[in-house]
C-alpha positions, 0 to 999 in steps of 0.5 A, a space after each residue: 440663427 433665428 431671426 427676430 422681427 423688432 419693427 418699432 411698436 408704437 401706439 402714438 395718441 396726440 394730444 387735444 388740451 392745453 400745450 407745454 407752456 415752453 416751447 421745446 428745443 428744434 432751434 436748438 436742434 437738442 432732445 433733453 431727456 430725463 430718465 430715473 437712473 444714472 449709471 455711477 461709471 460711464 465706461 459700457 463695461 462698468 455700468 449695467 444701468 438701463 440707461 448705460 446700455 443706451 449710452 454705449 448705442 450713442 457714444 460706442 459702436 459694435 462688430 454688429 448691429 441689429 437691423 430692428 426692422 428686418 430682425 437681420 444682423 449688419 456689418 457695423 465696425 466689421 465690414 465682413 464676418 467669417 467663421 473659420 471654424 466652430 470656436 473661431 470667428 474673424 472679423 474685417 474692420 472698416 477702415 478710416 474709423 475715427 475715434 473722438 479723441 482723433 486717434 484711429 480705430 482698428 482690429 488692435 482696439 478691438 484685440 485691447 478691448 477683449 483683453 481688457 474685459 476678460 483680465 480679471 484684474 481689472 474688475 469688469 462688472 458688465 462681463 456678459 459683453 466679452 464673457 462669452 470669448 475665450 481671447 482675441 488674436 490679431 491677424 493684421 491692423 483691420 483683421 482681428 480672430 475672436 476665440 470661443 472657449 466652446 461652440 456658442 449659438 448666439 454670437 451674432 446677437 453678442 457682436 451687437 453688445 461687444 463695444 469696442 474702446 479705443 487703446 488709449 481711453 483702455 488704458 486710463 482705467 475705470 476711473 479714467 473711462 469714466 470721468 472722460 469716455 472716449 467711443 466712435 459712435 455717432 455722439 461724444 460727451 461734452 460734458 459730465 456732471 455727475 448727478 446734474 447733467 450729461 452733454 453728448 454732441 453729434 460726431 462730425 466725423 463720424 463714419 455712419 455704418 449701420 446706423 447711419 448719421 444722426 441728425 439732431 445735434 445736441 443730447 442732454 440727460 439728467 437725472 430726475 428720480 420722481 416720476 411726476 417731477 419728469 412729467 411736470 417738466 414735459 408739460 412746462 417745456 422743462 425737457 422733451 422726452 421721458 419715459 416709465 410714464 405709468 398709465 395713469 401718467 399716460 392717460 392723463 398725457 394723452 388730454 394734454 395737446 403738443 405731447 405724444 405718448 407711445 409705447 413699445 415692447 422690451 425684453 425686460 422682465 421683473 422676478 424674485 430672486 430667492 436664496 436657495 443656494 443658502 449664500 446668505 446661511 444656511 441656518 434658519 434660512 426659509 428660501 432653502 426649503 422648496 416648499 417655502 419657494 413654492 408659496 412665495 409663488 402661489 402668494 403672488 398676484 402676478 394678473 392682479 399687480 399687472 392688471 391694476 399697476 403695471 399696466 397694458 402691454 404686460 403679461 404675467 411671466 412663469 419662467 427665468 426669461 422672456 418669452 420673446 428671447 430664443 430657448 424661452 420655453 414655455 411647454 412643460 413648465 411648471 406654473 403657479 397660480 395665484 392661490 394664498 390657501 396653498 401658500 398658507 398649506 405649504 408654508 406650515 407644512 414647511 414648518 411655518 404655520 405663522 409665517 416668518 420675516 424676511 428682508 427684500 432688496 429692490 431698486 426700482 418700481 418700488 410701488 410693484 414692490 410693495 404690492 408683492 409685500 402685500 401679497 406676501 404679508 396676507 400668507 403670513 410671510 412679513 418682507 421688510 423692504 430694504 430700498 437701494 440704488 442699482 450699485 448697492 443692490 448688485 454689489 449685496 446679491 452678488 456678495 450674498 448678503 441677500 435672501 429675497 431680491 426684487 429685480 428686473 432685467 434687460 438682458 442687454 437687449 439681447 433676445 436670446 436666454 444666454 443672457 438672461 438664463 444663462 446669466 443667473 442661472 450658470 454659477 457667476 456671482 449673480 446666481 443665488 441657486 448654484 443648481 449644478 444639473 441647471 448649470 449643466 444644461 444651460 452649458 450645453 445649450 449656450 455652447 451649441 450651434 445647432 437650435 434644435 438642440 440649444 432648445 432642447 438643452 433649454 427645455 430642460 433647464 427651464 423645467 428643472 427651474 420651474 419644478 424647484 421654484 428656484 425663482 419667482 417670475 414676475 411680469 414682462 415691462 411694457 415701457 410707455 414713453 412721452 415727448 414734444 409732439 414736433 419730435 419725430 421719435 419711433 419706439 423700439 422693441 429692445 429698451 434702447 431709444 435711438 435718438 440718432 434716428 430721432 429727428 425734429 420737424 421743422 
């Protein structure tokens, strides 16, 4: 398996003018954070909101856990991992783990959760977790054996994501994991305010494991969507920490004394889904045709919007993945430069020779968004932005009610194309292709252990999406983040701040 080095980058600049007028919270030992989005369920398995995942690190604990320094894998709530055969994989989990509620946590929770997430009556719509195992048997009380329905190549880097919830909050529901999450990780909520705020307090009884016992006690998050609003409340003192700080934002933190701004790399990408399989019609549908594919991507600015909007630390992107993630390959693809005149050509050659409108769903970024609207209204093609909460979105692409979709993906922090690729790309709901030689060839390298192999199968895959335009990659996300000077907070290279590293000087 290779190994991947998630060390912290961070570009820290202390500040020189004027410090927040209010002092932040170290006597209160508390970090308030505001980011844009709050996930509509709090449950890891209902939520595929960035700000979820972050959450299920808090609140949920894993098999696994990533060591961001070494790149290594580390017995979490298992205290051993052995591989009984190619589809097998048994798990020893710690004993004398404590949930939040008080109840014990052994391999029958992790057995529940598994079935949980694969019984189709229950609507899962964080699948990818649990998606990948074919069911769980118990050996014993702390012995628990995962089935694979096939050999598959990234399973330590899903052990990290697989969060286990205890059989009793299971058992209230959705509606029920939602309203009262219940984990074992190093925080619990307190309090759940749906649209105000969420208070999650330091676990006494937390059992440490890999990552080890937080030190600062109290999390406040709130849902703040304008950026500058988040911005103004850092320099009046009004919360500690944001982040998706734009670089005018950034430069202009950096003047301000008592405010550190970093950044640090992620796995997010952003992209253009367009609906080549026809789910949205297939009549009078431009996204059918390849040649309409192939000037959406030549009609796109991607260095020009990355240099001017999206800023340092982004790259322009030409494949369905990100670079960093294993079978993201880059050789042999097929690229589209920034070029209208050849997107004009192959627009009239399609049968387009004054352009065509066409709806675009997004969710977030929207100034990004309306800079490809630009771009496409300067080859004749007319988007009308359609603008919605993250929940309205993947219900409308899932659904089919999509041609053209403006998203960015995370892929759960995972660094590996099982979960980004694989993920749009293999048939599921979230695939707007439905290539069956794609799908046949992603197969083939996520259900394979051997990585020569696995990177053959991707190869191949990625120039066969390439060759058809099926999509158009947009840019890798830097992200940037800001916070009182007096927290001591190191950013990571997955999009997941660990507050429970984070510590405030005294």
């Amino acid at each position: 398996m290779r190994r991947y080095l998630l060390g912290a980058v961070a570009m820290a600049a202390a500040v020189t003018f004027g410090a927040p007028a209010v002092l932040a919270q170290p006597a209160q030992n508390t970090i308030r954070w505001f980011s844009d989005t709050e996930p509509a369920n709090m449950s890891p398995y209902f939520n595929s909101t960035r700000e979820g995942v972050i959450f299920g690190f808090h609140v949920w604990d894993a098999p696994l856990y990533r060591n961001l320094r070494t790149g290594e894998y580390e017995n979490h709530l298992a205290e051993s991992v052995r591989i009984v055969d190619d589809t097998t994989i048994e798990l020893r989990i710690r004993q004398g783990i404590v949930a939040h509620n008080g109840d014990t946590v052994d391999a029958r929770d992790v057995v529940a959760t598994v079935e949980f997430a694969l019984d189709p009556a229950n609507q899962v719509t964080n699948g990818g977790r649990a998606r990948w195992l074919a069911g769980a048997e118990l050996v014993d009380n702390h012995t628990v054996r995962l089935r694979t329905p096939a050999p598959f190549g990234p399973w330590q880097e899903y052990l990290t994501t697989l969060l286990i919830i205890p059989r009793a909050s299971l058992a209230t529901g959705r509606e029920g994991m939602g309203r009262n999450p219940i984990g074992t990780g190093p925080y619990r909520v307190t309090e759940l305010s749906a649209g105000q705020r969420i208070v999650f307090e330091r676990f006494d009884r937390y059992f440490g494991g890999a990552k080890g016992q937080p030190e600062v006690e109290r999390l406040v998050f709130r849902r703040v969507p304008e950026a500058n609003t988040r911005v103004a409340e850092l320099l009046t003192g009004g919360v500690d920490w944001v982040w998706r700080v734009t670089p005018d934002q950034a430069r202009n933190l950096q003047r301000r004394r008592g405010v550190t701004v970093a950044s640090g790399g992620t796995v997010r990408f952003h992209y253009l889904q367009m609906d080549a399989a026809g789910r949205s019609g297939e009549q009078d549908n431009p996204m059918r045709d390849i040649r309409v594919r192939q000037a959406i991507n030549h009609a796109i600015d991607r260095a020009g919007i990355v240099r001017n909007l999206v800023g340092e630390g982004s790259d322009p992107l030409n494949t369905p993945c990100h670079p960093d993630q294993f079978g993201c390959v880059q050789e042999g693809i097929t690229r589209y430069d920034y070029d209208p005149a050849r997107a004009r050509a192959l627009l009239a050659e399609a049968g387009f020779p004054n352009g065509f409108t066409v709806n675009i769903m997004g969710y977030r970024e929207r100034p990004w968004a309306e800079a490809i609207i630009g771009n496409l209204r300067a080859v004749g093609i007319t988007a009308n932005l359609q603008w919605q909460q993250y929940d309205a979105y993947q219900r409308a692409t899932r659904e089919g009610q999509v041609r053209l979709a403006y998203g960015s993906w995370g892929s759960t922090s995972l660094f590996d194309v099982a979960n980004s690729t694989s993920y749009f790309f293999r048939g599921s709901t979230d695939d707007m292709t439905r290539d069956p030689e794609v799908m046949a060839l992603l197969e083939r390298g996520d259900n394979n252990t051997d990585p020569a192999a696995r990177r053959e199968a991707y190869t191949a895959a990625m120039r066969r999406i390439t060759e058809q335009a099926y999509w158009a990659p947009l840019w890798t996300f830097p992200l940037t983040y800001a916070f009182h000077s007096q927290l001591e907070f190191a950013p990571t290279a997955d999009e997941v701040p660990r507050f429970y590293s984070a510590r405030w000087r005294r």
